[in-house]
C-alpha positions in Angstrom: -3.6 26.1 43.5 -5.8 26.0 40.3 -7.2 28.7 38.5 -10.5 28.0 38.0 -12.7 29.4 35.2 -16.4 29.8 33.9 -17.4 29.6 30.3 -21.3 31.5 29.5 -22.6 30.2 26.5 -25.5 33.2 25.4 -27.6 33.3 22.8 -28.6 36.9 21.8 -31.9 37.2 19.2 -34.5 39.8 18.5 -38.0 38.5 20.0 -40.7 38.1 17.0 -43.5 39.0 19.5 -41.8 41.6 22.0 -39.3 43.2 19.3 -37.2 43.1 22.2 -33.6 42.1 22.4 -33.1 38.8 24.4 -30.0 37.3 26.2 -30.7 34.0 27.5 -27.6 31.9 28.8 -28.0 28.3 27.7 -24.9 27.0 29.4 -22.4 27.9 32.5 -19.9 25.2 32.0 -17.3 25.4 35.3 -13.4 24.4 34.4 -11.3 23.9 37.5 -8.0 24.2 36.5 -5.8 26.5 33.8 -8.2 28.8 33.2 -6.3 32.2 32.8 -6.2 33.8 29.6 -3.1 32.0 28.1 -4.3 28.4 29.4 -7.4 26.4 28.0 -9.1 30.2 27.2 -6.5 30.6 24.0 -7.1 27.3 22.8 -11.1 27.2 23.0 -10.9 30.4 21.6 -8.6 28.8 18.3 -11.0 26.2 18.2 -13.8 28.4 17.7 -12.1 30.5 15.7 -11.9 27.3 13.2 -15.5 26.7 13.3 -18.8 28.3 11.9 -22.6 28.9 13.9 -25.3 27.9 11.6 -28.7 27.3 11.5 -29.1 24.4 10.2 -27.1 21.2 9.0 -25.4 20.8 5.7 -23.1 18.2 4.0 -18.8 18.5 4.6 -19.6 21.9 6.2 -16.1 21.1 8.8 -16.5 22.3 12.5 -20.1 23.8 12.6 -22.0 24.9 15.4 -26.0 24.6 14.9 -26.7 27.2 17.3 -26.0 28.5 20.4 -26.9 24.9 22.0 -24.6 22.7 20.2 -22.1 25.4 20.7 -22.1 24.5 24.6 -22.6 20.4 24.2 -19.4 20.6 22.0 -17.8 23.0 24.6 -18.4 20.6 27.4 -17.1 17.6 25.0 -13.5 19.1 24.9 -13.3 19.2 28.7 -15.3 16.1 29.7 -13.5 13.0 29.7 -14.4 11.7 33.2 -14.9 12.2 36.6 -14.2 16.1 38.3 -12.1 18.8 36.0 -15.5 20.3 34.4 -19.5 20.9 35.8 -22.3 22.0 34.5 -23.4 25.0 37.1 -26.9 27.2 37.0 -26.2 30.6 35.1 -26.9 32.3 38.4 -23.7 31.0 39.8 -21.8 32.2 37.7 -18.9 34.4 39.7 -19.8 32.5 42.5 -17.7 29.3 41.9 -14.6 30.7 43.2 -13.5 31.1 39.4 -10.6 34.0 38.5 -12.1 34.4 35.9 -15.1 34.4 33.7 -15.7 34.1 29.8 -18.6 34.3 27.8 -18.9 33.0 24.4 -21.7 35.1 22.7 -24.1 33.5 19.9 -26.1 36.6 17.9 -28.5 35.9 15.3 -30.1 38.3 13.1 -32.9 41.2 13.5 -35.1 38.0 12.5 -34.0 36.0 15.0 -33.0 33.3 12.1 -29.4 33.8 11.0 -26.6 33.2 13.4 -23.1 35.2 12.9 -20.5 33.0 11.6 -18.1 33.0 14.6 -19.4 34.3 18.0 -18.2 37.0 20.2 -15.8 35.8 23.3 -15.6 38.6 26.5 -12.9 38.0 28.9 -13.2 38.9 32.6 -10.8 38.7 35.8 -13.1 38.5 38.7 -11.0 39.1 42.0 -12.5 41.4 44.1 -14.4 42.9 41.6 -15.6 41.3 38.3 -13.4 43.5 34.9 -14.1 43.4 31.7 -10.2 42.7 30.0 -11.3 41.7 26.5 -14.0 41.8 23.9 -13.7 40.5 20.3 -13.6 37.8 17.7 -12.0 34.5 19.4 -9.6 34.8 16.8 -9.2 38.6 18.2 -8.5 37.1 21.3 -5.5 34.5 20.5 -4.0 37.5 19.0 -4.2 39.6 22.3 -3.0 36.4 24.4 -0.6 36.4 22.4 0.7 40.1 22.8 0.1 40.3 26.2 3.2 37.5 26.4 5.4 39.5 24.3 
């Protein structure tokens, strides 16, 4: 049996008008198989982990991100290479795919709502019968804690 997996890709900014805090989820990207921590999780996270959010585009930059929507087109990229494996599913599904477990990779920009943060945040959560929080941190945090928990 596969273990299937959800990735939320959120972008988290400060609205100019409202001065409110804003969490919109641009992508839930569904992964059907290896999806526990130590599976495809540990490696997306050491890709991130290698890359940089920006806001805008410059020149031999390496692995960039420009924003929390590139972020998800190049996440998807690394799992699509045909037919079945990886869909695209409506953020209100997420938890509802028969997935184990559930991982968001969090984009924050500035008060201004300009600036990303270099490298985003990546949750972890087993969702059995009820959906757990079992990590929070840099992605880089989270190879290191994959890692541990094999030791």
């Amino acid at each position: 049996m596969s273990t299937r997996s959800t990735y939320r890709v959120i972008e988290k900014f400060t609205d100019n008008v409202t001065k409110k805090l804003v969490e919109k989820v641009v992508a839930l990207v569904y992964v059907q198989c290896d999806g526990y921590p130590s599976g495809h999780p540990v490696e997306t996270a050491e890709w991130l982990s290698t890359g940089k959010i920006v806001n805008g585009i410059g020149i031999d930059e390496g692995l960039v991100f420009n924003g929390a929507g590139c972020l998800a087109a190049q996440l998807v990229t690394r799992f699509k290479d045909g037919p079945g494996g990886c869909y695209l599913h409506s953020p209100k599904d997420r938890a509802k795919c028969g997935e184990d477990y559930t991982y968001d990779i969090v984009v924050e920009y500035d008060k201004d709502g300009y600036k990303p943060k270099p490298q985003p945040t990546f949750i972890a959560y087993e969702v059995f019968r009820k959906t757990k929080k079992i990590f929070e941190g840099s992605p880089a945090e989270f190879v290191t804690w994959v890692k541990s928990q094999k030791e």
